[in-house]
DSSP file (Angstrom, degrees, kcal/mol; ACC not computed):
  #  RESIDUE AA STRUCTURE BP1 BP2  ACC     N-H-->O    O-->H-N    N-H-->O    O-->H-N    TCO  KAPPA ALPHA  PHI   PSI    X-CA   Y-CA   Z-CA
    1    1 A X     >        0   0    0      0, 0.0     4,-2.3     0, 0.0     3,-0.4   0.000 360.0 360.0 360.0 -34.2    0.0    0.0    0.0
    2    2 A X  H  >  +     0   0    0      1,-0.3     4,-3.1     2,-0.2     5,-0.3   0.986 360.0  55.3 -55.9 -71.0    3.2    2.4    0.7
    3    3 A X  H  > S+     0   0    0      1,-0.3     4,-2.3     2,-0.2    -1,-0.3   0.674 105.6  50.0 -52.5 -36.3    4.3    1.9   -2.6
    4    4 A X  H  > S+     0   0    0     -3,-0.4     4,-1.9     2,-0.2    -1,-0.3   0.975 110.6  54.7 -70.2 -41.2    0.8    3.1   -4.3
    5    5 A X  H  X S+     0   0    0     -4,-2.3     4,-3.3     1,-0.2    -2,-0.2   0.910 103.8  46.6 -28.0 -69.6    1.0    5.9   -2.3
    6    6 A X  H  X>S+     0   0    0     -4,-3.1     4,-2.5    -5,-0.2     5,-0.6   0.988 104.9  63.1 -51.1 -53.6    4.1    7.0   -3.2
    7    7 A X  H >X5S+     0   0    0     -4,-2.3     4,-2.7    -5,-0.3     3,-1.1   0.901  97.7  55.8 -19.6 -66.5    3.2    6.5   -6.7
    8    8 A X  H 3X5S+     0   0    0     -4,-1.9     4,-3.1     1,-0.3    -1,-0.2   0.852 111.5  53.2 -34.9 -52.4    0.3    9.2   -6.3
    9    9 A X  H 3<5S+     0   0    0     -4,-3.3    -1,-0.3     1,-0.2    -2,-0.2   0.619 105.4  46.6 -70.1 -15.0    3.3   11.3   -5.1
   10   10 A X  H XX5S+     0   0    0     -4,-2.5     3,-0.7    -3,-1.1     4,-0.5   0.730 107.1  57.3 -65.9 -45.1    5.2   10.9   -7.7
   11   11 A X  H >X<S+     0   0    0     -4,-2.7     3,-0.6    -5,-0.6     4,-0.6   0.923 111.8  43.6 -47.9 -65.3    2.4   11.6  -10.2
   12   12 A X  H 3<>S+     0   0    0     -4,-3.1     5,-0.6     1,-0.2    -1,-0.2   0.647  99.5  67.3 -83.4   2.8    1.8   15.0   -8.6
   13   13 A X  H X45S+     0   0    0     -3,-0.7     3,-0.7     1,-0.1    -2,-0.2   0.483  91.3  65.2 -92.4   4.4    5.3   15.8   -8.4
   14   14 A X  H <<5S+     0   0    0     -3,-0.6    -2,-0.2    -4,-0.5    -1,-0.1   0.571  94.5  66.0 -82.1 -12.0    5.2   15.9  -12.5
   15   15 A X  T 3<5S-     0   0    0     -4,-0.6    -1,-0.2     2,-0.1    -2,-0.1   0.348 131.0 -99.3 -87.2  11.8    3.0   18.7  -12.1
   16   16 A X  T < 5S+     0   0    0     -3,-0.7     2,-0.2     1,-0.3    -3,-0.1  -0.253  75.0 145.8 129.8 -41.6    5.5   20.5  -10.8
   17   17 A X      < +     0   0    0     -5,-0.6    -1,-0.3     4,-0.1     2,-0.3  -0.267  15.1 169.9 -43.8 109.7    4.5   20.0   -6.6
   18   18 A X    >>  -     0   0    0     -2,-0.2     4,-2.5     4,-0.1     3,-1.0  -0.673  45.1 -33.4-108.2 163.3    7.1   19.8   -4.1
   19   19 A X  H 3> S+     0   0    0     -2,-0.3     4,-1.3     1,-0.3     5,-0.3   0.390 122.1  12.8  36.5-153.5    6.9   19.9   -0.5
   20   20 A X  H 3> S+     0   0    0      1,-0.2     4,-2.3     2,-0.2    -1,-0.3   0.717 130.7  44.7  41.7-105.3    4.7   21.7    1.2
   21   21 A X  H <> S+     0   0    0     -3,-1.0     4,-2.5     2,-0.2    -2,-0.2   0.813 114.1  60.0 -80.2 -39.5    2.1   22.7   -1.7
   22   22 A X  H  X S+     0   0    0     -4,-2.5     4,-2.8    -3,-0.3     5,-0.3   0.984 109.3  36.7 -64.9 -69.5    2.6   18.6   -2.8
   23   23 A X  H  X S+     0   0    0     -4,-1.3     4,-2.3     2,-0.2     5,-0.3   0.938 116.4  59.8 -37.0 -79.3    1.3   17.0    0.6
   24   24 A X  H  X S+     0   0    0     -4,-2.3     4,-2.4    -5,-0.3     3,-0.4   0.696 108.5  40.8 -20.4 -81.6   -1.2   20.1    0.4
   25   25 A X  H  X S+     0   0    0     -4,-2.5     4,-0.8     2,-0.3    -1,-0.3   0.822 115.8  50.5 -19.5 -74.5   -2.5   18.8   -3.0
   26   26 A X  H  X S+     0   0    0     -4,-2.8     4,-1.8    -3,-0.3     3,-0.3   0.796 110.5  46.0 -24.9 -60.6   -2.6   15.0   -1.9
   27   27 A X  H  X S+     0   0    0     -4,-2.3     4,-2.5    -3,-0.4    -2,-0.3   0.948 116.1  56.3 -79.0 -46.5   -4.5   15.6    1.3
   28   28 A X  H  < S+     0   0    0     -4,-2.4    -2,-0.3    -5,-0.3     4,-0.3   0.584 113.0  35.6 -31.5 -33.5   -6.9   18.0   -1.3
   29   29 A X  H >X S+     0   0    0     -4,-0.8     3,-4.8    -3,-0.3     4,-0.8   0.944 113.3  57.5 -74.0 -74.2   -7.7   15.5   -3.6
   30   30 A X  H 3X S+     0   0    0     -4,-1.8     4,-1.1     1,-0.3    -2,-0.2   0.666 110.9  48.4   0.8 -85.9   -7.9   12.7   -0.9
   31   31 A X  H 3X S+     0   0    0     -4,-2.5     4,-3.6     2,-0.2    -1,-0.3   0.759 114.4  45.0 -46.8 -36.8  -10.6   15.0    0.7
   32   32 A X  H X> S+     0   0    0     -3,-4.8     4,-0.8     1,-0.3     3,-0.6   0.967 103.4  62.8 -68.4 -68.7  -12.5   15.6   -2.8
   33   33 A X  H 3< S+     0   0    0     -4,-0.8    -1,-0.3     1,-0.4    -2,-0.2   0.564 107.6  39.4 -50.3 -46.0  -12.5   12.3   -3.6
   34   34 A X  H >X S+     0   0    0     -4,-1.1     3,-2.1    -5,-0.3     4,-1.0   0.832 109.4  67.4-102.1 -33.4  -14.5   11.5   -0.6
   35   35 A X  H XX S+     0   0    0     -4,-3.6     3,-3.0    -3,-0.6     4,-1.8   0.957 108.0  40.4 -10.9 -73.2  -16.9   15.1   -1.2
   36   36 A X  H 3< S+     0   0    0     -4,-0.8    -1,-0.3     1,-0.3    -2,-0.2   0.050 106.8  58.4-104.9  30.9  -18.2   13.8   -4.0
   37   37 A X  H <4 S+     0   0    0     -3,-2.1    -1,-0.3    -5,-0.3     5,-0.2   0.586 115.9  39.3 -79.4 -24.0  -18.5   10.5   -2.6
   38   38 A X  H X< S+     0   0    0     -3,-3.0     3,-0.8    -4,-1.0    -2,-0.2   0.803 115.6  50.9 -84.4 -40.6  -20.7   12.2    0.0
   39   39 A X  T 3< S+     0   0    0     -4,-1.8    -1,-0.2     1,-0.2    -3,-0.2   0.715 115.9  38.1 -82.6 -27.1  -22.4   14.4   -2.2
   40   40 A X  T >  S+     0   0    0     -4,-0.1     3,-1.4    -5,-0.1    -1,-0.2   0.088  81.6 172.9-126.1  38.5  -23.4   11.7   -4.9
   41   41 A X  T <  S-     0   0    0     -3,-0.8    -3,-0.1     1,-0.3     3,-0.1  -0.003  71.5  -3.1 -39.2 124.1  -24.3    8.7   -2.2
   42   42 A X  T 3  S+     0   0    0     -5,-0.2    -1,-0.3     1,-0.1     3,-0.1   0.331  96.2 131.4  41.8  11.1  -25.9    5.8   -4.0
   43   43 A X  S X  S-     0   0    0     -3,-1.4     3,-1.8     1,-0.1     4,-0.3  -0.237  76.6 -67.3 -39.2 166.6  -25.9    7.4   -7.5
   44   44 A X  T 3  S+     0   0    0      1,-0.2    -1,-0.1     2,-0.2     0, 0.0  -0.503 125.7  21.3 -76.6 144.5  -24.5    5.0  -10.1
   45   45 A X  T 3  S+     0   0    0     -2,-0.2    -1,-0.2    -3,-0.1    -2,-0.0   0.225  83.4 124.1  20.8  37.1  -21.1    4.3   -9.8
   46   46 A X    X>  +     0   0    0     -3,-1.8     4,-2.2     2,-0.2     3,-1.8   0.802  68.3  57.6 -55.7 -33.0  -21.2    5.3   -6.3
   47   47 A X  H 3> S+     0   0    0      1,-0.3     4,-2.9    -4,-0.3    -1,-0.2   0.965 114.2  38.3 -47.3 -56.4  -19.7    1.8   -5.2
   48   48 A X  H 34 S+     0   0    0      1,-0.2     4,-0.4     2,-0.2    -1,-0.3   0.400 111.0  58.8 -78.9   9.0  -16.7    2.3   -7.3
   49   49 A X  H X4 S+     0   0    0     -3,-1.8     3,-0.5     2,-0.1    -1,-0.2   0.902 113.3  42.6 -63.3 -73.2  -16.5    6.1   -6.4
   50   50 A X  H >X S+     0   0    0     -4,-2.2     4,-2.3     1,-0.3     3,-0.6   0.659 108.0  58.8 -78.6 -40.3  -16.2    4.9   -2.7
   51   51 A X  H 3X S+     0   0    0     -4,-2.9     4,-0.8    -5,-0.2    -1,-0.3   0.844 110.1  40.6  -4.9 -79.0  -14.0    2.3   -3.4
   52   52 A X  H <> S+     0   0    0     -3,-0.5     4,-0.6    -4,-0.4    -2,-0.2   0.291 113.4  49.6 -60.9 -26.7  -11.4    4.5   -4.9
   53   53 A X  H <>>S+     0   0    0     -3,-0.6     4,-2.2   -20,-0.1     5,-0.5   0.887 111.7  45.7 -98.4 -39.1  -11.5    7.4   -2.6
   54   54 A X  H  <5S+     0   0    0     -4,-2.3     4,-0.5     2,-0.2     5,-0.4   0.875 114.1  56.0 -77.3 -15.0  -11.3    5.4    0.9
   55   55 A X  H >X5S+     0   0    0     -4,-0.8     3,-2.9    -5,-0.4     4,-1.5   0.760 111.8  40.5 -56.1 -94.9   -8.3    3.3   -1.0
   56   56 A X  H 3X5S+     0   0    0     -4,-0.6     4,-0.9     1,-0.3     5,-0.2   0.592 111.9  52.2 -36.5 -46.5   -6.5    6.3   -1.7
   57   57 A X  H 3X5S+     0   0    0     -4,-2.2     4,-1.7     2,-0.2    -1,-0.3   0.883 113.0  52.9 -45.0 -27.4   -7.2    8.1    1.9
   58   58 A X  H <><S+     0   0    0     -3,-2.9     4,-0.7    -5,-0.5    -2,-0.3   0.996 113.9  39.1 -73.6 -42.2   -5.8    4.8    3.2
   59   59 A X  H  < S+     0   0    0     -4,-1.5    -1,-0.3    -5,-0.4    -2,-0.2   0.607 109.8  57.0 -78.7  -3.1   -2.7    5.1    1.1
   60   60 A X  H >X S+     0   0    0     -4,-0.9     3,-3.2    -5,-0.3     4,-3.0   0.813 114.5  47.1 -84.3 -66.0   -2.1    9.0    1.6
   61   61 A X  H 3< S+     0   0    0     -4,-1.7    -2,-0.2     1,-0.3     4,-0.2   0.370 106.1  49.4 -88.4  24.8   -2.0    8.1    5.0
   62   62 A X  T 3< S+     0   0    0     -4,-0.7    -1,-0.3     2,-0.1     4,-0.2   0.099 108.7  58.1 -88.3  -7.3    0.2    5.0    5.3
   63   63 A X  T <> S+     0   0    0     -3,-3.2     4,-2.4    -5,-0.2     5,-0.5   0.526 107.6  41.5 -95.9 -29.0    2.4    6.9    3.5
   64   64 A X  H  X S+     0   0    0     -4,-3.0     4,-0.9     1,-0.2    -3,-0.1   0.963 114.8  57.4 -77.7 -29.8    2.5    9.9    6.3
   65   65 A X  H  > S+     0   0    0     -5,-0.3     4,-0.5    -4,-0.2    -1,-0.2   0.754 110.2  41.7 -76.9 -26.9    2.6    7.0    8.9
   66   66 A X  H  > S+     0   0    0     -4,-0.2     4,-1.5     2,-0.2    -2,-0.2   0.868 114.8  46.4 -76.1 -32.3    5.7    5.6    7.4
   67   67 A X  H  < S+     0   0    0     -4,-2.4    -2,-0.2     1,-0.2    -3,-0.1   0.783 114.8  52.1 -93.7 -10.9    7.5    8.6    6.8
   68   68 A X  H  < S+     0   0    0     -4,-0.9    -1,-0.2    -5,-0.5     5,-0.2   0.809 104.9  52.3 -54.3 -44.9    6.5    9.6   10.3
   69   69 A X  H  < S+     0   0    0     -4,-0.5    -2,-0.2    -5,-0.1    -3,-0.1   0.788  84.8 111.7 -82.9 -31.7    7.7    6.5   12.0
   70   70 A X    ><  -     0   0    0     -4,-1.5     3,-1.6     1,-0.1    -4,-0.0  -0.413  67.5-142.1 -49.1 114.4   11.3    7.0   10.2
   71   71 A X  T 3  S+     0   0    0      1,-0.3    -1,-0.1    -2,-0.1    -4,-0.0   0.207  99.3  61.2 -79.4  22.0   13.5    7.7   12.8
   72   72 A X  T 3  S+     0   0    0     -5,-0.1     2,-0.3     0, 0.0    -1,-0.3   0.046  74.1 120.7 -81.9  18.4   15.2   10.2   10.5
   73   73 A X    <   -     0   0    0     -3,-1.6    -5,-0.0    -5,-0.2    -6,-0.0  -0.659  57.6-149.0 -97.1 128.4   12.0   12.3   10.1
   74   74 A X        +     0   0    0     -2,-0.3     2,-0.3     3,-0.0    -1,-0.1   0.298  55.3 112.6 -96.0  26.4   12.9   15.4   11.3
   75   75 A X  S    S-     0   0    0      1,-0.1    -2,-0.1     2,-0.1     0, 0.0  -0.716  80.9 -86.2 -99.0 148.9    9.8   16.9   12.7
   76   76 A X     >  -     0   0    0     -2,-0.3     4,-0.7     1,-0.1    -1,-0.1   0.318  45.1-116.2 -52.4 163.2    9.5   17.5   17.0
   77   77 A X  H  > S+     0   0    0      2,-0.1     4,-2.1     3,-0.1    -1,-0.1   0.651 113.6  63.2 -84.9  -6.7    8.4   14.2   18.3
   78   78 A X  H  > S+     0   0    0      2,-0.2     4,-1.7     3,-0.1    -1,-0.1   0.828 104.0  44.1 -69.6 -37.2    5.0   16.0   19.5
   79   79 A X  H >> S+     0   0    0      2,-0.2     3,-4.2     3,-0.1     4,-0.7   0.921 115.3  49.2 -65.1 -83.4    3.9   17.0   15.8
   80   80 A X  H 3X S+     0   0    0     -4,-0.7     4,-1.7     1,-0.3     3,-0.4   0.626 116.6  47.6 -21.9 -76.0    5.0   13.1   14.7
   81   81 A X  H 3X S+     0   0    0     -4,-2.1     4,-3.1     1,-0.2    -1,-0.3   0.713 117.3  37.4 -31.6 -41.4    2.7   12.2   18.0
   82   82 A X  H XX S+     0   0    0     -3,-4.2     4,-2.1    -4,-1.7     3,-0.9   0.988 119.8  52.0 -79.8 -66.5   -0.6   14.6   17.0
   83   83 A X  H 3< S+     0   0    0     -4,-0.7     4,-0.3     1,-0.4    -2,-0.2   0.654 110.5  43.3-106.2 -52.6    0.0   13.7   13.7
   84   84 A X  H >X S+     0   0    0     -4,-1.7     3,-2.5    -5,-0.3     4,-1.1   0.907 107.4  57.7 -46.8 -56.2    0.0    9.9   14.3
   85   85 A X  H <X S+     0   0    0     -4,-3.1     4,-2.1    -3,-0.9     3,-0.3   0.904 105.6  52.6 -79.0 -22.6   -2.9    9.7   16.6
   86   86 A X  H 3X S+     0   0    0     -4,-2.1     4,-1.1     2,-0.2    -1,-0.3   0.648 104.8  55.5 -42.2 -28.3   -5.0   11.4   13.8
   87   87 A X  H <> S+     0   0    0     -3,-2.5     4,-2.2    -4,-0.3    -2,-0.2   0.731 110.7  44.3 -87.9 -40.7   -3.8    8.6   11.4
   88   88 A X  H  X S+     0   0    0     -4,-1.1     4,-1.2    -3,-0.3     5,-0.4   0.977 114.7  47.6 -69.6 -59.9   -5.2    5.8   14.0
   89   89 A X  H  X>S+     0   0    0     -4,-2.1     4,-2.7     1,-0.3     5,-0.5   0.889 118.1  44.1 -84.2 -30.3   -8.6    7.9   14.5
   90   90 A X  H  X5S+     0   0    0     -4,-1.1     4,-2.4     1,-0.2    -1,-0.3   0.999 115.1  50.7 -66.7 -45.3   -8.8    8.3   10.1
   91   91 A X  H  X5S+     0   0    0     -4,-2.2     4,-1.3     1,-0.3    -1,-0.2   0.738 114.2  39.0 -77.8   8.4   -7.9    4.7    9.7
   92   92 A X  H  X5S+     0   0    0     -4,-1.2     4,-2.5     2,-0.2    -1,-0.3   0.770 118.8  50.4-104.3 -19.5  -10.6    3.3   12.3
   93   93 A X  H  X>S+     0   0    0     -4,-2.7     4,-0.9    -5,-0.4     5,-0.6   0.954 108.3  48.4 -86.5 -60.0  -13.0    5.7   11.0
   94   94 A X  H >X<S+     0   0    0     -4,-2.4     4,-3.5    -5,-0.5     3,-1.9   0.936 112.3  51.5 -20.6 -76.7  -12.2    4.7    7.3
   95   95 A X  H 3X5S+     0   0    0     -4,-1.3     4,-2.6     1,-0.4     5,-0.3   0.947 112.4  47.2 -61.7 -56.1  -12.7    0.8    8.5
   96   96 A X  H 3X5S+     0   0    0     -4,-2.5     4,-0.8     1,-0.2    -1,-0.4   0.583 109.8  53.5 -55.6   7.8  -16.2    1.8   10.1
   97   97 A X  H <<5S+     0   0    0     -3,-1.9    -1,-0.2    -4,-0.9    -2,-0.2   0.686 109.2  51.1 -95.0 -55.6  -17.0    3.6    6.9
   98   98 A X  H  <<S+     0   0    0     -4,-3.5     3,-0.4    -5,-0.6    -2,-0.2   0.944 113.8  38.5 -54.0 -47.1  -16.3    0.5    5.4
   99   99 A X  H  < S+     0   0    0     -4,-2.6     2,-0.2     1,-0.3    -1,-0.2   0.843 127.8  27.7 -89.4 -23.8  -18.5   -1.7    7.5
  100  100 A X  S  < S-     0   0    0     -4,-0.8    -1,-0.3    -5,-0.3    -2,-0.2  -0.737  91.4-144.0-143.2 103.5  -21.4    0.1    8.0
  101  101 A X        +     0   0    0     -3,-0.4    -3,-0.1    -2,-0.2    -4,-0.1  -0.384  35.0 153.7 -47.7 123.7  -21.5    2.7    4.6
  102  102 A X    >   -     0   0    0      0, 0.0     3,-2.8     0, 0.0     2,-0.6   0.006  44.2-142.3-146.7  90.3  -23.0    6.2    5.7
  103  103 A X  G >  S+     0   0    0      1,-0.3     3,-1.1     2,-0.2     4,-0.1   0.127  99.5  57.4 -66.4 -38.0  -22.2    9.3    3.9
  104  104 A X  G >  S+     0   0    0     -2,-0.6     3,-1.2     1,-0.3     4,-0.4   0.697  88.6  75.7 -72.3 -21.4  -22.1   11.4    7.2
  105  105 A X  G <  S+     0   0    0     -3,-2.8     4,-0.3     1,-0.2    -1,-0.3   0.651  95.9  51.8 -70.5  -4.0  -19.4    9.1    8.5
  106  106 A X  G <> S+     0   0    0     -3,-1.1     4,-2.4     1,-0.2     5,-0.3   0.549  79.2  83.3 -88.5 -12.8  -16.9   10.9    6.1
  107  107 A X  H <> S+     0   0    0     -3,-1.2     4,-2.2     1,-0.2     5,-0.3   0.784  86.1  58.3 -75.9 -25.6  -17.5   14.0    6.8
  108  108 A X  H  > S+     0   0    0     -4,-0.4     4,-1.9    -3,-0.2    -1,-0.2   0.853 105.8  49.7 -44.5 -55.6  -14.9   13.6    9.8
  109  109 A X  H  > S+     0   0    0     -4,-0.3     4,-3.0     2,-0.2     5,-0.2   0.737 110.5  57.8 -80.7 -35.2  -11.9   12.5    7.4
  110  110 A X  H  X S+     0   0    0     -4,-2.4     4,-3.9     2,-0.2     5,-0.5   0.993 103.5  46.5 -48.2 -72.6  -12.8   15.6    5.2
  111  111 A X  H  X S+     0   0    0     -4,-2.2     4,-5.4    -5,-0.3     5,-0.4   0.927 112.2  47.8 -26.2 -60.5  -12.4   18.0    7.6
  112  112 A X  H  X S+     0   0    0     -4,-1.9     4,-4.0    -5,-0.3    -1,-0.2   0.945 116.6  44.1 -55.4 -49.9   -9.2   16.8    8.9
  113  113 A X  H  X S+     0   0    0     -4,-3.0     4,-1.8     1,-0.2    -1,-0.3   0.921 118.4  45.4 -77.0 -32.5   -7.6   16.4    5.3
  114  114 A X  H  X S+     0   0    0     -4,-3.9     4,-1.3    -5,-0.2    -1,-0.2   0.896 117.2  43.4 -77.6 -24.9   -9.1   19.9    4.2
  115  115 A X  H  X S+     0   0    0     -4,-5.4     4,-2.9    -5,-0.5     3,-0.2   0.938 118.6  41.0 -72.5 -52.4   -7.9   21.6    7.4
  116  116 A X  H >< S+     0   0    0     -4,-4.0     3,-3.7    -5,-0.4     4,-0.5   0.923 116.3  57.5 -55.3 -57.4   -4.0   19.9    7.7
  117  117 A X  H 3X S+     0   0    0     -4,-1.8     4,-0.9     1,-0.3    -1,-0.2   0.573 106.1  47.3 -73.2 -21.8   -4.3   20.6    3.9
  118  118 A X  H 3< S+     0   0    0     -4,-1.3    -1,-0.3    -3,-0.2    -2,-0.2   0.687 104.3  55.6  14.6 -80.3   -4.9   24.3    4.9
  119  119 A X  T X< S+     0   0    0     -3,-3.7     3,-1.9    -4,-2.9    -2,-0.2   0.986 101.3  62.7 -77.2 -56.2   -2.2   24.6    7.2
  120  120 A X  T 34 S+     0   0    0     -4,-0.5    -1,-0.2     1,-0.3    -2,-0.2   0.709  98.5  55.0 -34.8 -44.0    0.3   23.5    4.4
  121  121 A X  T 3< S+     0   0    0     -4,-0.9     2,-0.3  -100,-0.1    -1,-0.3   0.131  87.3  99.3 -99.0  34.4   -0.3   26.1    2.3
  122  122 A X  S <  S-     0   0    0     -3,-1.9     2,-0.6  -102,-0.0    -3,-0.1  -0.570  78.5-112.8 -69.4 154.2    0.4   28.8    4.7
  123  123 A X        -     0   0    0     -2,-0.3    -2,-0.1     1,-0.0     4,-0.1  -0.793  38.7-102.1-127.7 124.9    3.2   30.3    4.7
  124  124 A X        -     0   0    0     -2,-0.6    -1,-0.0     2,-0.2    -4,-0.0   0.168   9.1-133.1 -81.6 157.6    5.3   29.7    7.5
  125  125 A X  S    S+     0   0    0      1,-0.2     2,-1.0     2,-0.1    -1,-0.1   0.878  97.9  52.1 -42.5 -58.1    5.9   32.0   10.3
  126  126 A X        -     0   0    0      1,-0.1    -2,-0.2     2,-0.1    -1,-0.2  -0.634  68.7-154.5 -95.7  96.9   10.0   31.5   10.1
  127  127 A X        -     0   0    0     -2,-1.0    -1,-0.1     1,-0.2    -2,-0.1   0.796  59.3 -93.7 -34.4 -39.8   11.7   32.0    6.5
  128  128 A X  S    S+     0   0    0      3,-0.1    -1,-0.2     0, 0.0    -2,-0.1   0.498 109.9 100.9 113.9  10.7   14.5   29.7    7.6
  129  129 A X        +     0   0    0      2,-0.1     3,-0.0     0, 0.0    -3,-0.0   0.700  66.7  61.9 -48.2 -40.8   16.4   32.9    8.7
  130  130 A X  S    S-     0   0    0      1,-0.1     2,-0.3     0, 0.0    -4,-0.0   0.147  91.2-112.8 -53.2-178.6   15.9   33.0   12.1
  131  131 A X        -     0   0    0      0, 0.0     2,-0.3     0, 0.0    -1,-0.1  -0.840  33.9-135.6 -97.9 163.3   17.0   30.3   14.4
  132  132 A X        -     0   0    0     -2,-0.3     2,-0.2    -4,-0.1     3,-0.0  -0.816  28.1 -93.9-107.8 177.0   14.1   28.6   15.7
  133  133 A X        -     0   0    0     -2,-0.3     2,-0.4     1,-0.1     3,-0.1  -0.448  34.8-102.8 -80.5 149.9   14.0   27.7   19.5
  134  134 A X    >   -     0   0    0     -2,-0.2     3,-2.1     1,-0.1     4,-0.4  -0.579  53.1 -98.2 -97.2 114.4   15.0   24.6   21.1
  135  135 A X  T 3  S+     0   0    0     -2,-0.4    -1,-0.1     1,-0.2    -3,-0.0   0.125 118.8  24.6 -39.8-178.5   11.4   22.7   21.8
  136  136 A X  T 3  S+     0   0    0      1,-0.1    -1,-0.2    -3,-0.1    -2,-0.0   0.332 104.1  89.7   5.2  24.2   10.5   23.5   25.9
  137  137 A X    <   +     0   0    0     -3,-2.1    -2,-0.1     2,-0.1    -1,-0.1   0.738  63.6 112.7 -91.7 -31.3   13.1   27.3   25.7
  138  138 A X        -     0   0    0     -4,-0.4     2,-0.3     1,-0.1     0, 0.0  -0.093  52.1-169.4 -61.4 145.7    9.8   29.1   24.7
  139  139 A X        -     0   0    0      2,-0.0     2,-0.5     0, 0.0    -1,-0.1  -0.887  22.0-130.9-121.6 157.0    8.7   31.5   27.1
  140  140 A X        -     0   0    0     -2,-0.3     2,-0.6     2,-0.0    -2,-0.0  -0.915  22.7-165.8-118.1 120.9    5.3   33.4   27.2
  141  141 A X              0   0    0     -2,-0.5    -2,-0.0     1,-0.1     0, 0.0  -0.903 360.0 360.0-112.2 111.4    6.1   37.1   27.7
  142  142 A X              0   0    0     -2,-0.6    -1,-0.1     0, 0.0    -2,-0.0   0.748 360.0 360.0 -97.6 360.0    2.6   39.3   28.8
């Protein structure tokens, strides 16, 4: 399943998507995918609609859970943590999705991929001029 994933990412990185803006994209489709699964519930060729987007959610995010789980991933171990337990709550929610089919039960998996997908295309506080702070140095100043 890692390996289709990546595929997907490879796919949109011939349109040009790197970093950032790529993940951004991914978790954007991912989320449509399952929109208009919501939006055109038991229309004709909903089955294979629904099929196709919770495969692909499943593979977006087995790919974020492996490259999470690499202990060369260089993001805080709290982010990895938040980031992870999100990954558990999409894939049990995905499996109920699965077992008992109801359009509203997606609306959960949306959110989350349209909000992280969101946050990626902000543009981040720190240019990569600064230094940033060494996680527990921050202080709160009134």
């Amino acid at each position: 399943m890692q390996k289709a994933a990546f595929n997907t990412y490879a796919a949109m990185q011939k349109d040009g998507l790197t970093g950032r803006a790529l993940e951004a994209a991914v978790l954007n489709r991912a989320a449509n995918m399952l929109k208009e699964c919501q939006t055109q519930w038991g229309t004709e060729g909903h089955d294979e609609r629904f099929d196709a987007a919770v495969t692909f959610n499943q593979r977006v995010w087995t790919f974020f859970q492996a490259e999470l789980s690499d202990p060369e991933n260089p993001f805080p171990s709290e982010i990895k943590e938040n980031i992870l337990n999100l990954s558990i709550f999409i894939d049990r929610r995905l499996i109920e999705v699965l077992m008992n089919p109801a359009p509203e039960l997606l609306s959960a998996v949306i959110s989350i991929n349209q909000n992280i997908a969101a946050g990626l295309m902000e543009k981040p506080d720190n240019d990569g001029t600064k230094p940033v702070a060494e996680p527990g140095t921050l202080t709160v100043s009134a």
